[in-house]
N, C-alpha and C positions, 0 to 999 in steps of 0.2 A: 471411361477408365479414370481411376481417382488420379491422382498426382502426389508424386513422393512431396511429405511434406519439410523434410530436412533440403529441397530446392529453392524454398522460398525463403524469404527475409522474415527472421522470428515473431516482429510486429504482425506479417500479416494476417489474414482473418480468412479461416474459411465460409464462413457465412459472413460474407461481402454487407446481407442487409443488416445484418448487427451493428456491422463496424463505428465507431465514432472518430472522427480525427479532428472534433474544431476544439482547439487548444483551449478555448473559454471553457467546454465542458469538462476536460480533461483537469484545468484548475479550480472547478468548483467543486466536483467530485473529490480530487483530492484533500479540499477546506473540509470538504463534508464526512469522509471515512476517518473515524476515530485512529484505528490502527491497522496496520499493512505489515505482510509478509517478507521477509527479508532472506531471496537462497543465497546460498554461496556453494562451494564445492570443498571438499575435504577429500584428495585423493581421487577415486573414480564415485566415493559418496555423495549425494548430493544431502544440503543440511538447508529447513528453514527453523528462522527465527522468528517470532511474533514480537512487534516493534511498535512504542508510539513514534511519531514521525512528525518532520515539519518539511513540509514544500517550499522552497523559496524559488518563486516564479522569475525574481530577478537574474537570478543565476542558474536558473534551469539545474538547479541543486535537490536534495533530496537528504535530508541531517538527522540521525540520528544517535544515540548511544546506547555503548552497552558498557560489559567488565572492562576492567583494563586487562586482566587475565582471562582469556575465556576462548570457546571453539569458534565463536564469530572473528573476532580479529583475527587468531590464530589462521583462520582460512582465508581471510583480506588479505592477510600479509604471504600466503601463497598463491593466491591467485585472487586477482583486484575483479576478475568478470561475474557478475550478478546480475539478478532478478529481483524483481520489486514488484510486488501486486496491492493491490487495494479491491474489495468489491463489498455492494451492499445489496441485501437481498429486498424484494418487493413482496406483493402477494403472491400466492401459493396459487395454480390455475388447476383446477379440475377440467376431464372432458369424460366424454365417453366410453373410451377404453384407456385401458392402464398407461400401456403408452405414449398416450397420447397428452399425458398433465404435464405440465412446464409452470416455471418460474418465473416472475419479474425480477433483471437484474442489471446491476450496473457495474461497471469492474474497468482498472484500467492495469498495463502491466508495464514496469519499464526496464529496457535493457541497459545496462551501460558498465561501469565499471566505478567500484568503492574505494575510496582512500582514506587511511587514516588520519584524522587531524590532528598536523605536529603545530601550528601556529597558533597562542594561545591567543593572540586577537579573534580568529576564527572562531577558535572552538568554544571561547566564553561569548560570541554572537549567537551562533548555533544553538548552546543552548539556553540562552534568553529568548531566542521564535522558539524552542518546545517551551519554557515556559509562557509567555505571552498567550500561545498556542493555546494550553491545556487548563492553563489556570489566566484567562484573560481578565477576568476582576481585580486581580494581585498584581504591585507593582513594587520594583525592589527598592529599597532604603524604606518606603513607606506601608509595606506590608513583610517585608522578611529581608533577611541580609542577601547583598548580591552575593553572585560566586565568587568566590574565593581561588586565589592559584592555587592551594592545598587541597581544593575538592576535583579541582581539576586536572592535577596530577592520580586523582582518582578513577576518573573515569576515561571511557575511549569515546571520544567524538568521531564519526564516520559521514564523509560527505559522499555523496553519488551522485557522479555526472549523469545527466539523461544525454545517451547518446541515443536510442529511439523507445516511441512508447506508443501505444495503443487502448484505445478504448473500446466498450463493448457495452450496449444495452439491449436489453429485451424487455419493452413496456405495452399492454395494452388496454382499449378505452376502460377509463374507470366504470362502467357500467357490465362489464365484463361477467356473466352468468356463472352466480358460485365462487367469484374470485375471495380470497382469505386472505389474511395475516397468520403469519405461522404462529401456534401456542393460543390463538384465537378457542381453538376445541381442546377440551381435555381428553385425554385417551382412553380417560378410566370412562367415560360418558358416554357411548357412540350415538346418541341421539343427536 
């Protein structure tokens, strides 16, 4: 008999051998996904955001921005509880029957809670690791002007605690029969 799954704690994993929990994978994956999901709650609606993002391992942080006006803060600022995912797909697995085809994947998802960044020490840090982050060849005074406190009355800096998080992969042997990259085949081709 299955198990109600609203008993269990939201990190955990029904497929136990999926699961990932060694924090080194958890922060390399995260280095490694471009950009990650952001829900929040609006009412009894749930809303996500598609977000660049920066991890800071030191603070078991998670920084992002968005508007200064906008449905994402507007919903932080009623309720601070969120979800955070990241995943990155592998090859495509063929078998037998239809059923039976699966993916390689890696994903991780974190629960905690988002605040908005009032301290502009913070929030001009925050986003110098997204820049660092996204444009690591670039460095400010010597490739662009730093921020500014006028860009920064612009924007909303969003920090989230990881109060827990979970990983998840499903990978097998590279030698794998038939295994693909998606967009490997064109559709129009079935050869």
């Amino acid at each position: 008999m299955p198990t109600d799954p609203s008993t269990r704690p939201p990190n955990e994993m029904r497929r136990a051998d999926r699961a990932v929990e060694d924090e080194t994978w958890l922060h390399a994956l995260m280095r490694r996904v471009p950009v990650g999901t952001l829900a929040t709650l609006s009412s009894d609606q749930p809303f996500q955001n598609i977000n660049l993002f920066v991890h800071d391992p030191a603070t078991k942080r998670i920084y992002l921005h968005t508007a200064h006006v906008g449905r994402t803060r507007a919903n932080l600022e009623a309720s601070p509880k969120v979800c955070f995912s990241v995943h990155e797909m592998g090859r495509l697995l063929p078998a037998d029957e239809a059923l039976e085809f699966s993916v390689e994947y890696a994903s991780a998802i974190v629960f905690g809670e988002a605040r908005i960044v009032e301290a502009q020490r913070e929030a001009r840090h925050a986003l110098q690791l997204l820049l660092d982050r996204y444009a690591p060849h670039l460095r400010p005074e010597r490739d662009y002007r730093p921020i500014t406190d006028a860009e920064l009355r612009r924007t909303t800096v969003i920090a989230l605690e990881i109060e827990r998080w979970s990983g998840k992969e499903k990978r097998v042997p590279t030698d794998f029969p038939g295994a693909f990259r998606f967009g490997e085949h064109d559709p129009a081709d079935p050869a």
